[in-house]
C-alpha positions as CSV (number, residue, x, y, z in Angstrom):
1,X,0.0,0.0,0.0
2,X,3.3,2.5,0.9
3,X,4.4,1.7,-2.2
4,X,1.8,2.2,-4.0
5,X,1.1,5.3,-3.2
6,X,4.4,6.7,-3.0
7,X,4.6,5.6,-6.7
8,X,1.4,7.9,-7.3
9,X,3.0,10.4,-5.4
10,X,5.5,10.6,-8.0
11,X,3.3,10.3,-10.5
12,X,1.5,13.2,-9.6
13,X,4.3,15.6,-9.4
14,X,6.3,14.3,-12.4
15,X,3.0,15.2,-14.3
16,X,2.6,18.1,-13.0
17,X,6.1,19.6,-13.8
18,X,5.5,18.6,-16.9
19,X,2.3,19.9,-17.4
20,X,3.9,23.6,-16.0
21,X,6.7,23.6,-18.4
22,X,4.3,22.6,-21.8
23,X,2.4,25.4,-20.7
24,X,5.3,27.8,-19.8
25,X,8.7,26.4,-20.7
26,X,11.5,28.3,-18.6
27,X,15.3,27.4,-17.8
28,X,17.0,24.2,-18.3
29,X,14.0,21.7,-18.3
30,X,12.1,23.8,-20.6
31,X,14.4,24.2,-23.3
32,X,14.6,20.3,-23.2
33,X,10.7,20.2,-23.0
34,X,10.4,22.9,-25.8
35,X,12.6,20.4,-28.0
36,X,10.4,17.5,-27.0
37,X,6.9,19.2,-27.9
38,X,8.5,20.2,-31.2
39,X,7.9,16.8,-32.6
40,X,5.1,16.2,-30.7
41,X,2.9,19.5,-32.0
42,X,4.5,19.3,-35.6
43,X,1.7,17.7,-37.3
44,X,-1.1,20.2,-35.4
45,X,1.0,22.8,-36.7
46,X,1.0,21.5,-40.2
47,X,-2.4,20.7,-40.1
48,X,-3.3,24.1,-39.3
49,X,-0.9,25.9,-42.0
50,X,-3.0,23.4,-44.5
51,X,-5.8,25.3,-43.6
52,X,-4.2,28.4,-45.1
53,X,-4.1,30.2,-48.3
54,X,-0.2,30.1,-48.6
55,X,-0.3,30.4,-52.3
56,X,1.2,34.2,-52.2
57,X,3.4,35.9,-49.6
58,X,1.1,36.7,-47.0
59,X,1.8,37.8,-43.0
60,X,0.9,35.3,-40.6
61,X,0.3,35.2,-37.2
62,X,1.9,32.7,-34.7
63,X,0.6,32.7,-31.5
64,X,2.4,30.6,-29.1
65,X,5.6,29.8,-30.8
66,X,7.2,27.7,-28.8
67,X,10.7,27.0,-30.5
68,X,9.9,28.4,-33.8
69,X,9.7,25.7,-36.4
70,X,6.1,26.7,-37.7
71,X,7.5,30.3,-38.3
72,X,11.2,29.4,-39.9
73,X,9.1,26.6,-42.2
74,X,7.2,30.1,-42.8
75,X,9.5,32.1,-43.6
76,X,11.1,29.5,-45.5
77,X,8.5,29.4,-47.7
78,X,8.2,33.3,-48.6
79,X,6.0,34.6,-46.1
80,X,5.9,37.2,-43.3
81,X,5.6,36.1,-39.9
82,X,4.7,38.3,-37.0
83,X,4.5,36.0,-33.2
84,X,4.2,36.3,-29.4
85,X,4.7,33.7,-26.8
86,X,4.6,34.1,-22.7
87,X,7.7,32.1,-22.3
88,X,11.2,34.0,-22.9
89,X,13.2,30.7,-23.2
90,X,10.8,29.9,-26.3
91,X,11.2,33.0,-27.6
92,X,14.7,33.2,-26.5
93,X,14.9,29.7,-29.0
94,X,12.6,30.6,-31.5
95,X,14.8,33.9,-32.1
96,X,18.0,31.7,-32.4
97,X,16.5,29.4,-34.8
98,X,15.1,32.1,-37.3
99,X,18.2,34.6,-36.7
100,X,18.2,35.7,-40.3
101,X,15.1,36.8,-40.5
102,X,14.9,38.0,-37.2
103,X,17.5,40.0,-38.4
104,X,16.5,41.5,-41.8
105,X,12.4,41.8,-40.9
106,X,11.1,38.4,-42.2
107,X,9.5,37.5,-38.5
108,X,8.9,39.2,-35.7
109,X,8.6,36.9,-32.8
110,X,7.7,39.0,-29.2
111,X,7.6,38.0,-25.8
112,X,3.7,38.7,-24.6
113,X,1.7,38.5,-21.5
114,X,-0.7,35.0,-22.1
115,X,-3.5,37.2,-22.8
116,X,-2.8,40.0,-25.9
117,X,-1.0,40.6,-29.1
118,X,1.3,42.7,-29.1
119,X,0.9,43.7,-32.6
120,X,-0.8,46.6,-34.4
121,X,-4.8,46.4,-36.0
122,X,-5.3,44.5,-39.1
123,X,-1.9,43.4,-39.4
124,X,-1.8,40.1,-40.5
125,X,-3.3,38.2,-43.4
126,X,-3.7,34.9,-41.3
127,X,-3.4,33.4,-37.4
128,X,-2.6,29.6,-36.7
129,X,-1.8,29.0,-33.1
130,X,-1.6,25.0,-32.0
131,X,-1.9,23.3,-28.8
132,X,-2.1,26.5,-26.8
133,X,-5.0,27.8,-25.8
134,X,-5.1,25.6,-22.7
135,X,-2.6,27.6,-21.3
136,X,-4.0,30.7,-22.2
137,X,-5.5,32.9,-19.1
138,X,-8.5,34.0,-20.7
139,X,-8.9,32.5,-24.2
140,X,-12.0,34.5,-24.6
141,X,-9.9,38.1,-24.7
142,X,-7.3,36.5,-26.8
143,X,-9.2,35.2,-29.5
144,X,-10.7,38.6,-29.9
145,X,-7.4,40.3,-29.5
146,X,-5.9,37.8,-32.5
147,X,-9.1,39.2,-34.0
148,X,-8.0,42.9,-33.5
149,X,-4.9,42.2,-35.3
150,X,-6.2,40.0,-38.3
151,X,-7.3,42.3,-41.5
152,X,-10.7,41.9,-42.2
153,X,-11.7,38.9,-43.6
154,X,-8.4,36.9,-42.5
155,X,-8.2,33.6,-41.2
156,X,-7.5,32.1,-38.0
157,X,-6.9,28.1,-37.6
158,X,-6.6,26.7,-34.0
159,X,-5.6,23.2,-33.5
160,X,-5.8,21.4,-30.0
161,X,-7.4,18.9,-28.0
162,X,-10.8,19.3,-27.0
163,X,-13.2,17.3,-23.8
164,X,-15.2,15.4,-26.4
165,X,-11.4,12.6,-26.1
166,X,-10.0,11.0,-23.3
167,X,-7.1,13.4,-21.6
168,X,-3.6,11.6,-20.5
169,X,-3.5,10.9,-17.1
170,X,-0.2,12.9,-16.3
171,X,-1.7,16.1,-17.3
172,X,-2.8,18.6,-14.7
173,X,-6.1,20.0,-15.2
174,X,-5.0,23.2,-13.5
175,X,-2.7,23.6,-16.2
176,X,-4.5,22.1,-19.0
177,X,-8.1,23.7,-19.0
178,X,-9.1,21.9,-22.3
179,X,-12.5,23.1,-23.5
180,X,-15.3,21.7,-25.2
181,X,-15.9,21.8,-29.3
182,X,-18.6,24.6,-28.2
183,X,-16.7,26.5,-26.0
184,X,-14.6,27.2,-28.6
185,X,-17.2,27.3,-31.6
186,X,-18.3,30.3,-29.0
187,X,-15.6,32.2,-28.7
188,X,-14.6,32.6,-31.9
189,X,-18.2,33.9,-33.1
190,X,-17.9,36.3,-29.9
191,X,-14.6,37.6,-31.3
192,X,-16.6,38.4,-34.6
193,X,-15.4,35.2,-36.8
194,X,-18.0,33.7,-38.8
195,X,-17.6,30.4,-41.5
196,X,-16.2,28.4,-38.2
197,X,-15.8,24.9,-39.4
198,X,-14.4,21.8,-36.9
199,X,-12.6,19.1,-38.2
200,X,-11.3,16.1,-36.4
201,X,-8.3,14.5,-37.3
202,X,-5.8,11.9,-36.0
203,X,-2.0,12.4,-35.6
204,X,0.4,9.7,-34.1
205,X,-0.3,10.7,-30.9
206,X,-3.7,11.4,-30.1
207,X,-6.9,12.9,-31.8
208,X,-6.8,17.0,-32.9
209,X,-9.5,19.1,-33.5
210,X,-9.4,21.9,-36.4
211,X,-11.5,25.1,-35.8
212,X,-10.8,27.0,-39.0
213,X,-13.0,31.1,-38.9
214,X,-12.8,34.0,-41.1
215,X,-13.2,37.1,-39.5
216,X,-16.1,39.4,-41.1
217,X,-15.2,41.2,-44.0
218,X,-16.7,44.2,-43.2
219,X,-14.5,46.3,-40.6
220,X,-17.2,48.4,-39.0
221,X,-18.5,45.8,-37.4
222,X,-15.8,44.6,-35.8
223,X,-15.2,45.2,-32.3
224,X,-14.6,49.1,-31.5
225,X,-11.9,50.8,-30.2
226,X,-13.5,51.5,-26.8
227,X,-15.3,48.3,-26.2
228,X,-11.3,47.0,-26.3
229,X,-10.3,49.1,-23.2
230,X,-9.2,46.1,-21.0
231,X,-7.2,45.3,-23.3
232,X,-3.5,46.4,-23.5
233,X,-0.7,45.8,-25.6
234,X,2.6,44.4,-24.4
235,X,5.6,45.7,-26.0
């Protein structure tokens, strides 16, 4: 019985470290966990740049980073790319890893807050961001702040896990607040997308689910100026 639970014991804190540094990646381990999720989010993030119109160079959105593979594969491929992340080590990585264009204005890649974009109105063409908005404080504001920067009419594909599958036992629910297909579905026509359509796929690891919106075309009836004044912009 000792045993036992002792080996739960460790269990539960083994998953919960890892649990803290998927959803914010900082020092040592996370730099060894941000090379880990790499593989394991690289066919969500693929998925979700399928979505796209990638046919011209357009600017994209990355929110949520992580080591910057979905941006250099980006920028590789002629594009623009403008992306925040709360974790410095990621975007301490992701910098590294697309120094170039870092360097000569091909990606912008900022350190943010969880919560807002800290990018300009109707900015980018297109927004994917994969496996993160568990982590995110209040997906709700954040959807509508990608919205704020997206051009009328752009496109934003998320990609995650949602409650309708099973969860892995070693991750912690107060870290990974999955939400329902309607939750989601909800936010995004909150935030003023419309066309919302939900896919769900199968990677080698476990089932994803594709929300792919457009934001209305029309920009007066997006979301005014005033009715945003919670919302701040992290430099």
């Amino acid at each position: 019985m000792f045993a036992t639970t002792l080996e739960s014991t460790r269990q539960g804190f083994v998953g919960r470290l890892r649990s803290r540094q998927a959803g914010l990646p900082s020092g040592l381990l996370g730099r060894i966990v941000g090379r880990a999720m790499v593989k394991d989010t690289a066919d969500a993030n693929d998925r979700a740049l399928a979505k796209l119109d990638l046919t011209q160079p357009r600017t994209i959105l990355d929110v949520g980073f992580g080591q910057g593979r979905t941006a250099a594969i980006l920028v590789q491929a002629g594009h623009q790319v403008i992306g925040v992340d709360p974790s410095p080590t990621m975007v301490k990585q992701a910098t590294a890893r697309n120094r170039a264009a870092c360097r000569d204005g091909g990606a912008s890649l900022k350190h943010g807050d969880g919560v807002t974009v800290p990018f300009p109105d109707d900015t980018a063409d297109a927004a994917v961001t994969a496996h993160t908005i568990y982590f995110m404080p209040d997906p709700a504001a954040t959807i509508a702040d990608i919205a704020r920067v997206l051009k009328p009419g752009g496109t934003l594909v998320i990609a995650c896990r949602t409650t309708e599958d099973d969860t892995p036992d070693w991750m912690d629910p107060d870290v990974y607040r999955i939400r329902s297909t309607d939750e989601i579905t909800a936010m995004l026509t909150a935030a003023g997308f419309q066309q919302i359509e939900h896919e769900r796929v199968s990677d080698s690891h476990h089932p994803i689910h594709l929300f792919t919106a457009r934001l209305r075309a029309h920009p007066s009836i997006r979301p005014r100026e005033d009715e945003r004044d919670s919302r701040t912009t992290l430099a």
